[in-house]
C-alpha positions, 0 to 999 in steps of 0.5 A: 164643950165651948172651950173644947171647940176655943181649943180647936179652933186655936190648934188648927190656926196656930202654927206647930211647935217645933219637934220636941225630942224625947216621947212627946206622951209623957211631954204633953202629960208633963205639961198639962201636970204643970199647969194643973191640968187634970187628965186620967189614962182613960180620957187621954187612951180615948183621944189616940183611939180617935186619931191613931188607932186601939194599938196607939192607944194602948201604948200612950194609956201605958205610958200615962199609967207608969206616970206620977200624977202627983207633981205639984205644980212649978211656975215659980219661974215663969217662962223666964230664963236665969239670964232675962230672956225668954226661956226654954219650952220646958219650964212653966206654963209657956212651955206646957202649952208649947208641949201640948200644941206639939203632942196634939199636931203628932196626933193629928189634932193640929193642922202643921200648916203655918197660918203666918199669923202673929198671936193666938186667933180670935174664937170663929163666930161665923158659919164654917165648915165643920170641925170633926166630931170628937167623942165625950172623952176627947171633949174632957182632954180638949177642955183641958188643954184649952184651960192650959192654953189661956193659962200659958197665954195670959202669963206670956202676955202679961210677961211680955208687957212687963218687959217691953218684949214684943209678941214677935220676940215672944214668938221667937222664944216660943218657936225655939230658941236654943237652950239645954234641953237637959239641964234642970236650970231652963236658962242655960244656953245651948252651945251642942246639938246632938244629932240622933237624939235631936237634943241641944246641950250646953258645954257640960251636958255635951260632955257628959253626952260624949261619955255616957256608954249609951250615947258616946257613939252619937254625933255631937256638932258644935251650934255654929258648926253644924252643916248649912243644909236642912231636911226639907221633909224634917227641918233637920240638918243633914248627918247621913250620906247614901252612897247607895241613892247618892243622897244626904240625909237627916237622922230621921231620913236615915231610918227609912234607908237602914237597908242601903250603904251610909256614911256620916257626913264626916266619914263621907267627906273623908271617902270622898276625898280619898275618891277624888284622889282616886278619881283624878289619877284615873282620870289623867290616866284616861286623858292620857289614853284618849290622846293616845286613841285619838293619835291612833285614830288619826293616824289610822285615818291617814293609813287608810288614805294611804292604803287606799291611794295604793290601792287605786295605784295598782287598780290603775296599773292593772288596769293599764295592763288590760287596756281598754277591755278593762276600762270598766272593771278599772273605773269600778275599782278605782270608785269603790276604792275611793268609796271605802276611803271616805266611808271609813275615814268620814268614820274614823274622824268622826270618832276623834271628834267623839273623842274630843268631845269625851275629853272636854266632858271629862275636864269639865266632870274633874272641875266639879268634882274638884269642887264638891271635894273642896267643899268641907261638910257641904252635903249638896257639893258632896253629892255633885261630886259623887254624880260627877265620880260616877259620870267619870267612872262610867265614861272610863269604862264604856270609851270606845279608844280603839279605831273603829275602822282598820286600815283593810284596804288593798288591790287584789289580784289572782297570780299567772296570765289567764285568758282575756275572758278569764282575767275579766271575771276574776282579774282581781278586785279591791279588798276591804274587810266586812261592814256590818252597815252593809251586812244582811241579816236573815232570821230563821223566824219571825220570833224565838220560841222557847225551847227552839233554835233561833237562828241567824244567818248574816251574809257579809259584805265589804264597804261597797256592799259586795259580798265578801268571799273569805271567812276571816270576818269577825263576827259576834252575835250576843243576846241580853236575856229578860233576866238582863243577863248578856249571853255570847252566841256560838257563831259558825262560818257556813260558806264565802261571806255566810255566818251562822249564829244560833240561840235557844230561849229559855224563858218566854219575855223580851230579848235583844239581839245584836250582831257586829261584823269586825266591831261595828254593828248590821243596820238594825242592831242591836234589835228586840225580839219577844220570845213566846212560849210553845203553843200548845195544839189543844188551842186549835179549838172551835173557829174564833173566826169566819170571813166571807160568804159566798157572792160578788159584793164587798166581803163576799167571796168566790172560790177563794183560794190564798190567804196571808197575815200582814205584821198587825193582824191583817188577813189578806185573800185572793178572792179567785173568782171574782179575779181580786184581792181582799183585805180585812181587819183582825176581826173581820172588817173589810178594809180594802179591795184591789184588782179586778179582771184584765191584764194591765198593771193593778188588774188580776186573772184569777190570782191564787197564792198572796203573800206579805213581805217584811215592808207590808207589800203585798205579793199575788201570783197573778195564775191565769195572767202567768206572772207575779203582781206586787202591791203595797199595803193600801193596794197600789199596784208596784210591780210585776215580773214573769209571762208565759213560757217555760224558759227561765223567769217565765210562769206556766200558771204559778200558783203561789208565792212565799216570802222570806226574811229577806223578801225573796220571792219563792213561786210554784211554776206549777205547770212548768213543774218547778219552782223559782227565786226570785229578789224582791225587785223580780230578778231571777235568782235561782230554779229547782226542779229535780227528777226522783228516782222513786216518783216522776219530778215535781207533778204541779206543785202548789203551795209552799212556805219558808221554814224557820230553819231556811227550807222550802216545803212544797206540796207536791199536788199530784204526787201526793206528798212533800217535797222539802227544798233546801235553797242552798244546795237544790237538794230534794228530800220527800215527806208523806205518801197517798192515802187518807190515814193519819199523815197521809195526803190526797191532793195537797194544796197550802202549806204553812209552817208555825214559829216552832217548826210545825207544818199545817197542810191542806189536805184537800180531797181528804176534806182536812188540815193536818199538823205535821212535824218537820219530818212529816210525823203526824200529830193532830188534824182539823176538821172533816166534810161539811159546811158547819163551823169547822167543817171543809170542803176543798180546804186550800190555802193555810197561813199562820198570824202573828199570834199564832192563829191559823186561817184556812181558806176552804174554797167550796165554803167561799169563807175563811175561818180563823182558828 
């Protein structure tokens, strides 16, 4: 037992040996029968259960059983090699013991830690942690190495006093110097190693190494030839190339990327030199096109200054020709000219000192790949210059060499001599192709659902941000599916400067968009959409949610009528009568409170319809005040537009608001009987209003919402239906009819319309929300009179979050339950 404990005390202080090659089972056997050491199957099977488990030993106790135990003991030669010096660790007890120490650490047994300690340590006599507890069995096999330990370390040291060798040569010999492994004579010196065996060989062995059937496939490089470069993790030197993780491995590394592409390091070499041929003619060939792209460049940039000094001529001589009725419309001109010249020239040089730039970087990756080729054998150069061919590669094949701006720019002007009056609205203007910079982009939803068109309509515009009035542009909309497949949308010319590209979303997951106009991208493209599975409308289940009761104080509400969703989950709501805007956080929390009765800017008369625009500013129809009031998102009041009249831009009590990807502004003018656009800054765009052939015109409208296809679907209160508006025509269709059956309506208030198209509508007098399709075909409703939980009376506005939920404001309840 104490020599068991010696032996763990010397295995853990002591440094490994080196890796033997061959099974080290039958090396640690061979070894300990060499000293004398008895060890049966049983105890040795005992000691790999501990360590490696019942399948390890079952596989060493076989190994030691096919084993003769009957070999007499051979120390005839000592640890002497037949030339004097220090044999190798296969002979005598030296190297028994070196075979142990080399088993017991691939066991586990060992610590592989160099303590950098000189010679074999003393037994530990203080108090120490506690080596772990090994079983009667292991004991046996420790004594027994232990005994073979001080026989190998008595003879070295008494060989090393014989000899005048000191213990630092004594541990060179014992740490690996090279000898044949596989000559019977130990002493014969090493002048091959073979690389998958891990074998040194002399001269003779080499030889027969490179015949024998099994083996002539191996590498065998000479001791002083082998490559300079060792595995940090094995100590080896490196024979393999990964072309796939462009790294150099050792034999054993190679194992573990049997399933990538690999070379040798001589077969690597040889690619890689044919590569860099290759690579430089390619590459000279590249230099050669980014000159010529970057002449062209240049010269594009002249040909616009040239273009666009014509242009400001002619802008000039037209302008002399109208006088002083055109002097305005000639300085325009002449300014937005100049305008599109510097943007496109600024562009354009812009790309030629990218493409300098790509040039210097392109002869700086020739140099280093130059180098690495030049490197013989070098593993780590060879990898420098593979990372240098495939930086050169990816660089040929992503240059932009084409001038990313035209030289469209050009004075146009209508034929014939119109009328003065005529001649100013159309007396020409200065032509340049579409910009996507200056593009706008409209989305048909907030995101795509899978299995529904996505639509984008993209309105482009010129350099100088004009609409452009041609269809000429080239516009391209592409989408990179979750599966990293790139797909080409089907791009359609609506009108002037309007696109339309539609998509439709396969699988729910991350897709990104982009869109560009004559090859340059709109502002924000490319830009990243998640598509969303069809929410299934069997999760309209029980309130996830109620908001409000019924009071004055901060939370309560009075007679509430609009609700909205900001971009994070924020619930926005006109409490009417108490004449403010409350906003609360996703799960209830009041957050803030704007507004208060008057009629100066920030103060609100009984508001109706809330809306949040894509910056997060807050939009109320200030009703009772007969105009429209816009805050930001903490409450501060912005702006306001509208009084009271029923000319254009004035409001008879506008009862709510709905914005759309592009922050336009739709009001219901519900006592003026129509319905108004207006631009995010309050501009008066268009008016709808139409007289039915079938009903009287719009009867006091109330709610409306954007569709995702681009439409307006209003209800039409006392009309009892819905009344869908298409912006770009003006064109009325109706939905529904007065009742109370299934898809029937009585007195509508809020409508909302769902990524997918659905529309959800306050059905007011009949005491529910109902879920239409776009053709106003029923498909389920909510609710029924009461004051419960799910329960309405006088359901009114209806808004969708950005996770799908629905809330609805029931104005009677004073709350706000979230589905």
């Amino acid at each position: 037992m104490a020599e068991a404990a010696e032996l763990r005390h010397l295995v853990a202080a002591r440094p490994a040996a080196s890796v033997l090659s061959g099974s080290a089972t039958v090396d640690l056997f061979a070894g300990m029968r060499r000293a004398g050491g008895g060890l049966d199957t049983d105890t040795f099977g005992a000691v790999a259960r501990w360590r490696a488990g019942d399948e390890a030993a079952r596989q060493l106790s076989e190994t030691l059983a096919k084993a003769s135990l009957s070999d007499s003991v051979s120390t005839s030669n000592g640890c002497l090699g037949g030339g004097g010096g220090w044999g190798s660790a296969g002979g005598g007890s030296a190297g028994a013991a070196l075979d142990t120490l080399a088993l017991l650490g691939s066991l586990g047994l060992t610590d592989t830690t160099s303590s950098g300690g000189g010679g074999w340590p003393e037994r530990p006599t203080g108090t120490g942690s506690a080596p772990p507890a090994f079983d009667a069995q292991s004991e046996c096999v420790l004594n027994a190495a232990a005994q073979l330990m001080r026989s190998s370390e008595q003879q070295i040291s008494r060989h090393s006093s014989d000899s005048g060798h000191s213990s630092g040569t004594r541990d060179a010999c014992l740490m690996g110097m090279l000898f044949c492994s596989t000559c019977d004579d130990t002493s014969i010196s090493a002048t091959h190693q073979c690389v998958e065996c891990n074998d040194f060989l002399c001269y003779n062995c080499a030889c027969a190494h490179r015949r024998v059937r099994v083996t002539r496939s191996h590498t065998v490089l000479p001791v002083n030839a082998r490559p300079t470069g060792n595995c940090p993790l094995h100590q080896a030197v490196f024979t393999m190339i990964c072309n796939t993780c462009e790294l150099p491995l050792c034999y054993t590394c190679a194992l573990d990327h049997s399933e990538h592409s690999l070379d040798t390091v001589d077969g690597a070499a040889a690619m890689a030199q044919q590569r860099t041929r290759s690579t430089q003619q390619d590459a000279q060939a590249f230099l050669a096109a980014l000159a010529e792209a970057r002449h062209r460049t240049v010269s594009m940039a002249e040909l616009v200054r040239e273009r666009s000094a014509r242009a400001q001529l002619d802008a000039a001589a037209a302008g002399d020709k109208l006088r002083a009725a055109l002097a305005a419309w000639q300085t325009r001109l002449e300014k937005k000219a100049a305008a599109v010249c510097q943007l496109k020239v600024s562009r354009l040089h812009q790309q030629a000192e990218q493409l300098d730039q790509l040039r210097g970087r392109v002869l700086a990756l020739l140099d280093q790949l130059a180098s690495g080729s030049g490197a013989d054998g070098d593993a780590e150069w060879m990898v420098r210059g593979l990372t240098a061919d495939h930086q050169l590669r990816l660089m040929i094949g992503q240059a932009q060499l084409t001038p990313t701006e035209d030289a469209a720019v050009r004075f146009v002007s209508p034929p014939g001599g119109a009328a003065v009056e005529s001649l100013l609205r159309a007396a020409g203007t200065v032509e340049t192709a579409g910009c996507g910079a200056q593009s706008l982009l409209m989305e048909s939803a907030a995101v795509p659902v899978v299995g529904r068109p996505y639509q984008l309509v993209v309105q482009v515009r010129d350099h100088y941000g004009d609409d452009r009035r041609s269809g000429d542009d080239r516009v391209q909309a592409r989408v990179v599916t979750p599966d990293r497949r790139m797909l080409s949308c089907d791009v359609e010319h609506l009108a002037g400067g309007r696109y339309r590209a539609a998509f439709v979303a396969r699988t729910a997951g991350e897709h990104t968009f982009s869109i560009t106009v004559n090859g340059t991208h709109l502002t924000h493209s490319p830009w990243t959409r998640r598509a969303v599975s069809p929410r299934r409308l069997s999760s309209l289940g029980p309130v996830r949610l109620t908001v409000g009761s019924e009071g004055t104080e901060p939370g309560q509400l009075c007679r509430p009528w609009g609700v909205a969703f900001g971009g994070d989950g924020r619930i926005v709501v006109s409490d009417r009568s108490n004449h403010r805007v409350q906003v609360f956080s996703a799960d209830g929390r009041l957050l803030l409170a704007f507004g208060g009765p008057g009629s100066k800017n920030g103060e609100l008369n009984r508001p109706a319809g809330v809306a949040v625009d894509s910056i997060e500013r807050i939009v109320v129809a200030d009703k009772d005040n007969h105009r429209i009031c816009v805050f930001s998102a903490n409450g501060e009041f912005l702006l306001k537009f509208g009084e009271k009249g029923n000319r254009l831009g004035m409001f008879n009590y506008p009862w709510d608001v709905a914005c759309n990807s592009l922050d336009q502004i739709a009001v219901t003018d519900t006592r003026n009987h129509r319905v108004q656009l207006f631009s995010p800054d309050g501009m008066l765009l268009k008016k709808f209003t139409q007289d039915g052939t079938e009903w009287k015109e719009l009867d006091s409208p109330r709610g409306l919402t954007f569709h995702p296809d681009g439409k307006l679907y209003i209800t039409d209160f006392n009309n009892h239906r819905i009344v869908v508006l298409d912006p770009d025509t003006g064109k009325m269709t109706y939905l529904c009819r007065e009742g109370s059956e299934p898809g029937r309506l009585l007195r509508p208030q809020g409508i909302a319309a769902d990524d997918e198209g659905r529309l959800y509508v306050a059905d007011c007098r009949n005491s529910r929300v109902q879920v239409l399709t776009p053709h106003g075909e029923f498909l389920m409703k909510l609710g029924e009179h009461g004051s419960r939980p799910g329960q309405f009376d006088q359901p009114q506005g209806v808004a969708i979050g950005p996770s799908g939920q629905l809330a609805v404001v029931c104005l009677e309840n004073h709350r706000v339950q979230l589905f």
